[in-house]
C-alpha positions as MATLAB code, in Angstrom:
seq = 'XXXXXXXXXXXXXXXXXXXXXXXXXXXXXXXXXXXXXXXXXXXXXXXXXXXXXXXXXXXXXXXXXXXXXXXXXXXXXXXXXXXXXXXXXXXXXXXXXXXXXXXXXXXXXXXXXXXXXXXXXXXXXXXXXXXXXXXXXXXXXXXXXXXXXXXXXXXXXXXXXXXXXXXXXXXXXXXXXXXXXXXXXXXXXXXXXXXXXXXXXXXXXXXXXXXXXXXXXXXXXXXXXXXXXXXXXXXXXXXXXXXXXXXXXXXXXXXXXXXXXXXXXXXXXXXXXXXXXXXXXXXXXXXXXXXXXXXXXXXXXXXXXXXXXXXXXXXXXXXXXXXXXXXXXXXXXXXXXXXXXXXXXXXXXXXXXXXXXXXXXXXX';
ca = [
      19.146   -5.169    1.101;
      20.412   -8.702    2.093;
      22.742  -10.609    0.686;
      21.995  -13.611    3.231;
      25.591  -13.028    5.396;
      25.041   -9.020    5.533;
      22.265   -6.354    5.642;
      22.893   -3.934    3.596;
      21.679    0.227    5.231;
      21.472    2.725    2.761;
      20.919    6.533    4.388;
      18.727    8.833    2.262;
      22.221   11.169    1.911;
      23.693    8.370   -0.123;
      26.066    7.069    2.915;
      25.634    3.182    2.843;
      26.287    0.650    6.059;
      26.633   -2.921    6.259;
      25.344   -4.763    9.452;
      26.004   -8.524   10.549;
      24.749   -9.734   13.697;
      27.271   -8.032   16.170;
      28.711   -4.973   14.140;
      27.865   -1.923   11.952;
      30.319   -0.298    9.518;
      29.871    2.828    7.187;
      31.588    1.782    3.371;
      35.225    3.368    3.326;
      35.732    2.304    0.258;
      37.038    5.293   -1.793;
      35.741    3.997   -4.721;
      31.873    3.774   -3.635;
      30.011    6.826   -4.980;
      26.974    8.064   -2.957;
      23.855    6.065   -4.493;
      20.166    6.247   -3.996;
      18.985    2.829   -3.751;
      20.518   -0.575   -3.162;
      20.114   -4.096   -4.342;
      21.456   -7.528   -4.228;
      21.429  -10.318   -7.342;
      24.118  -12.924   -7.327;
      25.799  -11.643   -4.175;
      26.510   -8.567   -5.994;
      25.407   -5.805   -3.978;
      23.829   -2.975   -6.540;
      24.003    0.510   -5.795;
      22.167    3.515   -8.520;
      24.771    6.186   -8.122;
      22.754    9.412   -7.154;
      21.262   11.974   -9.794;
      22.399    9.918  -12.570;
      21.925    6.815  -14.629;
      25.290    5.109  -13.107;
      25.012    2.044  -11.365;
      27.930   -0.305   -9.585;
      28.418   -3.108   -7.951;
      30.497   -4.336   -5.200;
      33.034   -7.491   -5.134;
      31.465  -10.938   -5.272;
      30.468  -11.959   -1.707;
      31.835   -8.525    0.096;
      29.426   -5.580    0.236;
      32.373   -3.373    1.657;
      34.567   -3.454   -1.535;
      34.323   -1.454   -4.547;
      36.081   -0.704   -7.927;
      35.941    2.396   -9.805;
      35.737   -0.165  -13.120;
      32.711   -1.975  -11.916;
      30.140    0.437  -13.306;
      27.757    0.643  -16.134;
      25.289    3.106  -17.732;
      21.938    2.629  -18.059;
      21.397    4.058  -21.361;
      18.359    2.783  -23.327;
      15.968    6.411  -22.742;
      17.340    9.384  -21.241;
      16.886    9.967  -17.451;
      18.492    9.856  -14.046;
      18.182    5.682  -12.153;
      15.354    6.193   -9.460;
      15.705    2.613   -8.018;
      16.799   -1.060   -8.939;
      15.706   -4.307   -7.398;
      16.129   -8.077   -8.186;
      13.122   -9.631   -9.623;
      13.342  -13.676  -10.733;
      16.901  -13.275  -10.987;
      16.791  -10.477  -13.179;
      17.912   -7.085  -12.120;
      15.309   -4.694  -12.776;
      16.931   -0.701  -13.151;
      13.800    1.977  -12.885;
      14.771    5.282  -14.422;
      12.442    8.267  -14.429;
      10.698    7.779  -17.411;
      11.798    3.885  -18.640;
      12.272    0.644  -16.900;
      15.629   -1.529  -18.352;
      16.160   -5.711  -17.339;
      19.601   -7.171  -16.915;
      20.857  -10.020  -15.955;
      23.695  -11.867  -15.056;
      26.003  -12.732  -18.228;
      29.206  -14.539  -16.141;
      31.334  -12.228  -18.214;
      34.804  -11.671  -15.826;
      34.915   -7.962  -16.761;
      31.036   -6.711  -15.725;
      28.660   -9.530  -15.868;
      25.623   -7.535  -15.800;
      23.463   -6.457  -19.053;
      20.651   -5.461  -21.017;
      18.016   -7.900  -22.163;
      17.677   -5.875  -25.094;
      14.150   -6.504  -25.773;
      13.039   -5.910  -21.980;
      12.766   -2.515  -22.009;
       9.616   -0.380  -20.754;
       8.698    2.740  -21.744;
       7.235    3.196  -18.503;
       9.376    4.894  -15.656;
       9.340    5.223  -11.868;
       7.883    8.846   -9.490;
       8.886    7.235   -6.141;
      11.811    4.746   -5.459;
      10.105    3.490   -2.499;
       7.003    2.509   -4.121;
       8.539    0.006   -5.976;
       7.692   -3.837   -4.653;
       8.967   -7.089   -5.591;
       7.083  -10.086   -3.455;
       6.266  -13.479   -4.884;
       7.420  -12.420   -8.849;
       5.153   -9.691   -8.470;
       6.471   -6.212   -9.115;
       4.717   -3.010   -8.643;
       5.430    0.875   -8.510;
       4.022    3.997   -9.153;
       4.822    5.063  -12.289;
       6.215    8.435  -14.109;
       2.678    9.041  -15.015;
       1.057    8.776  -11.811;
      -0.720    5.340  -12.842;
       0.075    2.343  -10.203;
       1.387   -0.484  -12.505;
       1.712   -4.435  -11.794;
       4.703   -6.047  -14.034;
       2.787   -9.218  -16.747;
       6.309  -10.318  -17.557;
       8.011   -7.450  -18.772;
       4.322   -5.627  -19.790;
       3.227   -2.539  -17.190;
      -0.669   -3.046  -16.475;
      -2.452   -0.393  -14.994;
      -4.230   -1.278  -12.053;
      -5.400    1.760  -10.200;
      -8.940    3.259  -11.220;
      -9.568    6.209  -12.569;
     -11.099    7.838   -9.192;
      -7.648    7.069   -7.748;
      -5.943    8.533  -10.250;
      -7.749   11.729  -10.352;
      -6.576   12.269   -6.558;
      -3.074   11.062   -6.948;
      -2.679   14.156  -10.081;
      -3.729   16.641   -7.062;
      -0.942   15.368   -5.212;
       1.854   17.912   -4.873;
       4.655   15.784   -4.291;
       4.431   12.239   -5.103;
       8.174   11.665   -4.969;
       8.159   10.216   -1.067;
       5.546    7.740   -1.876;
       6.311    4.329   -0.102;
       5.168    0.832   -0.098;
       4.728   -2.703    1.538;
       3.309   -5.810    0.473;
       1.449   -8.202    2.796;
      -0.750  -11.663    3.297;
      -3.173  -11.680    5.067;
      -5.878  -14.519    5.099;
      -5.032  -15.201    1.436;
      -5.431  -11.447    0.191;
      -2.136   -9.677   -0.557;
      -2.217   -6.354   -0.282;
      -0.410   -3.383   -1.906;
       0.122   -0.550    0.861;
       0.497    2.913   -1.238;
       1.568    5.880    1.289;
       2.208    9.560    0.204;
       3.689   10.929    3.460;
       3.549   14.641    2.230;
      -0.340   14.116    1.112;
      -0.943   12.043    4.297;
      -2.745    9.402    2.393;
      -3.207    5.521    2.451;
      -4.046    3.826   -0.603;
      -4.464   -0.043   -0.423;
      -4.490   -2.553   -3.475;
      -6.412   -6.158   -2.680;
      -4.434   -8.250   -5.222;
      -6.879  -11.103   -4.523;
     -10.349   -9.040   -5.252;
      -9.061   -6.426   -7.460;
     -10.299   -3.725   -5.281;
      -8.895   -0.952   -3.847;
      -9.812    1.169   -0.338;
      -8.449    3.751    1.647;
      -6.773    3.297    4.913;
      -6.345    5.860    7.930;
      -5.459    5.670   11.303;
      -7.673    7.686   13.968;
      -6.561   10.900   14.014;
      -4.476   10.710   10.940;
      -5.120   10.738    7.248;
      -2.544    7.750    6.815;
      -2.508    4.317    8.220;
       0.327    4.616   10.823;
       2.284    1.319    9.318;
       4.941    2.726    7.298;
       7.431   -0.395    7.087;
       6.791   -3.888    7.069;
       8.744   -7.558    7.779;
       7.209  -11.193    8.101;
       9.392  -12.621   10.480;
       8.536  -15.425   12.892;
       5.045  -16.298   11.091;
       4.057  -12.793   11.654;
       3.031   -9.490    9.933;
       5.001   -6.775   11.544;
       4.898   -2.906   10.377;
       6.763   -0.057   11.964;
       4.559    2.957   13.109;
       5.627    6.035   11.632;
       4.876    8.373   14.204;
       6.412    6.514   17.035;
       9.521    3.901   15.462;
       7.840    0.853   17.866;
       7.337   -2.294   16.436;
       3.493   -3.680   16.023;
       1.964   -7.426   14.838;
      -0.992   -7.078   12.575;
      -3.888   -9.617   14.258;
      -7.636   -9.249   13.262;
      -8.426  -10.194   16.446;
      -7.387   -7.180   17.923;
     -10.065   -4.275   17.372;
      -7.843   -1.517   18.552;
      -4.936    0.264   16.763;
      -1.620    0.818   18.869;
      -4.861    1.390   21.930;
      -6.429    3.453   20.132;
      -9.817    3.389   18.466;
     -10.328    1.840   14.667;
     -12.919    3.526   13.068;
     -14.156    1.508   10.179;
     -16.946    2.665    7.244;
     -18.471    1.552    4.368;
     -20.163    3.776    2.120;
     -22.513    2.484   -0.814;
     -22.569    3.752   -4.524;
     -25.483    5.603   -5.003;
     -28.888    4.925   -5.212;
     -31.064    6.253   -7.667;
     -33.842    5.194  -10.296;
     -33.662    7.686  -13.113;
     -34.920   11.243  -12.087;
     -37.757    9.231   -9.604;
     -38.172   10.339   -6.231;
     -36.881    7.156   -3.746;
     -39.074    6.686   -0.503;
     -36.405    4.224    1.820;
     -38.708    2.792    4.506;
     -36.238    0.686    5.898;
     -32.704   -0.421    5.675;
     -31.066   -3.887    7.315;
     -27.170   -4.013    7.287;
     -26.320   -7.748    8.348;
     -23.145   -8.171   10.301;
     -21.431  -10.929   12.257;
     -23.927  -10.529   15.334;
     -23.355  -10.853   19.158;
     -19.991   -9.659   18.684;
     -20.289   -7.276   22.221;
     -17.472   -7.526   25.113;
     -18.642   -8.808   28.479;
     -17.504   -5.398   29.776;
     -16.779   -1.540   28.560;
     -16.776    0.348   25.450;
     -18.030   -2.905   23.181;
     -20.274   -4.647   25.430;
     -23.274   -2.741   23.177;
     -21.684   -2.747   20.364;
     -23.417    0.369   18.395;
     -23.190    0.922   14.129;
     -23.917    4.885   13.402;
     -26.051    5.422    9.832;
     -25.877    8.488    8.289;
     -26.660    9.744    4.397;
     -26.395   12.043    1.639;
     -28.864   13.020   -0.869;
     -26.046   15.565   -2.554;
     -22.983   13.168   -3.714;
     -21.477   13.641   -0.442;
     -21.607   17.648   -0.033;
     -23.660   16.897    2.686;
     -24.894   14.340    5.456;
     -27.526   13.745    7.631;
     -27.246   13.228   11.330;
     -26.424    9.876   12.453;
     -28.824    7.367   13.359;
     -27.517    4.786   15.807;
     -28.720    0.783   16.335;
     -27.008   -2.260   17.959;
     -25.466   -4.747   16.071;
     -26.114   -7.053   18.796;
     -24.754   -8.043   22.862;
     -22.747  -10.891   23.559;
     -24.384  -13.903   22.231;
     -26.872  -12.077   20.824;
     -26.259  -14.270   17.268;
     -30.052  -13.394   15.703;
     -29.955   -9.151   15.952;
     -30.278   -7.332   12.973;
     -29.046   -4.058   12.547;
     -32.389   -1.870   11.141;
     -33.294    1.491   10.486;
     -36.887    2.970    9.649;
     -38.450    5.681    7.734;
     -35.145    7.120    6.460;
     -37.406    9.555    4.292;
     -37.282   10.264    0.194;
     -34.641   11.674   -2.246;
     -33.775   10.879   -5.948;
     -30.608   10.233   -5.110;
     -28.647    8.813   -2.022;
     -25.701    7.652   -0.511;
     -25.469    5.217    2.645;
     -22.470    5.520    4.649;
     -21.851    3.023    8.113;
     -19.544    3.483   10.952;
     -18.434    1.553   13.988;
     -16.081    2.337   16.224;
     -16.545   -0.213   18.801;
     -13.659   -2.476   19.888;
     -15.456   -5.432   18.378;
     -15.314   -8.283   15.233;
     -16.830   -6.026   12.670;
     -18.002   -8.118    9.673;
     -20.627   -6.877    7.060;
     -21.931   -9.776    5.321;
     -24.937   -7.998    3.946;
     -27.153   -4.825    2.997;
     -30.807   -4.789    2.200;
     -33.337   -2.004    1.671;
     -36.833   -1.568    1.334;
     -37.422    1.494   -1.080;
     -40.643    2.399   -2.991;
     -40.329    4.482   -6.574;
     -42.311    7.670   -6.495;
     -43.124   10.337   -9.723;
     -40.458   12.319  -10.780;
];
């Protein structure tokens, strides 16, 4: 947390740190008790006291002093704090199975409480999955649904598929989250470390996708900062530093695979005879040299659901100022159902603009 003179460390064990520009000091105070998240509102800094519903705060304008008075109870529903956060000047106290506002009263004694008719019955699985960026609030909830906060309403926006793979999830509790802008789409970053799974939320379309660095089953950003004008995430794996640029077509050096599947074809119980499919990308996207300067997209299908695929077909997607190629692929044979899935892995501006088939209805 920052409470624009300090930052504010807390450790997962509950020790807490505050930083300026030239020092770092644990809190001595004898009166902090070991907390599990941290918060500021008011230049309060807001600690939730670990493994219960305690929270305290510090001295105005000093993160490093502490009073054993300065504490409050979060007691609407029953359950243990999981995280709090400052929201629109509001102080926003997750629990594991509710969500309680406060807000700054001025009162000399304890100037924080309730807004008595604020209260969601909706809680928090993952402290670090909770997001507050541009009055928009979002967590996983106690339920395993992803929720955006309409005022003080929770509204489900993950889909059922999601859903359905987040309840085989084993542990859920590590989840973490970013948001970022990115040419006018904010997205929602969803990682479950333990699962090793990427979930991303496109506040802008309404859509969600998957995300997964090559080689992984997660994306490798795990943290994120705009600082400078830029998008910056922290790799996981390694601690470095990295800028997020869509005009880079590599990841960290290493190779971005990206594929788009379509929802399945079918025209009742009819047998489908595909004589020719035409993806339309950005064309003459190739290098001048290397792995890109024929830049290739690989087709491959299923006529299962996915149990199965076919081997991959592979066509150009066009050389360097190559601006009038078409991506095409012929006599693709017959099922009554089928699934189209595309992948490039070329270091190259991959843009799908289009998809168009030519398919003829047999008998059943």
């Amino acid at each position: 947390a920052d409470d624009g003179v300090h930052v504010i460390i807390l450790l997962e064990s509950g020790a807490a740190y505050v930083a300026t520009a030239s020092t770092l000091a644990q809190i001595t105070d004898g009166d902090y008790v070991s907390s599990s998240s941290v918060t500021v509102l008011d230049s309060f800094t807001i600690f939730t006291n670990q493994a219960s519903a305690v929270f305290q705060i510090s001295a105005l304008l000093d993160a490093t002093s502490y009073d054993a008075l300065d504490v409050a109870t979060v007691e609407g529903i029953s359950g243990n704090l999981v995280r709090a956060i400052a929201n629109r000047g509001e102080l926003w106290m997750f629990k594991e199975f509710s969500t309680e506002i406060y807000y700054n009263s001025g009162a000399g004694s304890f100037p924080f409480i309730p807004i008595g008719s604020a209260t969601m019955q909706r809680g928090c699985a993952a402290k670090r999955s909770v997001i507050v960026e541009s009055n928009t609030v979002m967590w996983l909830g106690d339920d395993r649904i992803v929720y955006l906060a309409q005022g003080y309403t929770p509204t489900r926006v993950s889909t059922f598929a999601i859903e359905k793979d987040i309840e085989t999830y084993t542990t859920i509790s590590d989840a973490e989250a970013f948001i970022y802008t990115e040419e006018g789409h904010k997205f929602y970053v969803l990682t479950f470390p333990t699962e090793d799974v990427t979930w991303v939320y496109d506040l802008t379309t309404r859509l969600w996708h998957e995300r997964e660095s090559f080689g992984h089953g997660r994306w490798r950003a795990s943290s994120y900062a705009f600082f400078n004008g830029r998008n910056l995430v922290g790799d996981f794996q390694t601690g470095k530093i990295y800028q997020l640029n869509l005009d880079t077509f590599t990841e960290y050096g290493t190779t971005i695979q990206r594929i788009a599947t379509t929802p399945p074809i079918f025209a009742d119980t009819n047998r489908l005879i595909f004589d020719r499919l035409q993806v339309t990308f950005d064309a003459g996207v190739g290098l001048q040299s290397g792995q890109g300067s024929v830049p290739y997209a690989m087709l491959r299908f299923s006529d299962d659901g996915g149990y199965s695929w076919s081997n991959e077909r592979v066509t150009s997607i066009g050389l360097t100022g190559e601006y009038k190629n078409r991506a095409v692929w012929r006599r693709l044979g017959q099922a009554r159902e089928r699934v189209f899935e595309i992948t490039v892995t070329d270091p190259v501006l991959v843009n799908i603009t289009g998809a168009f088939a030519d398919i003829r209805v047999g008998s059943a």
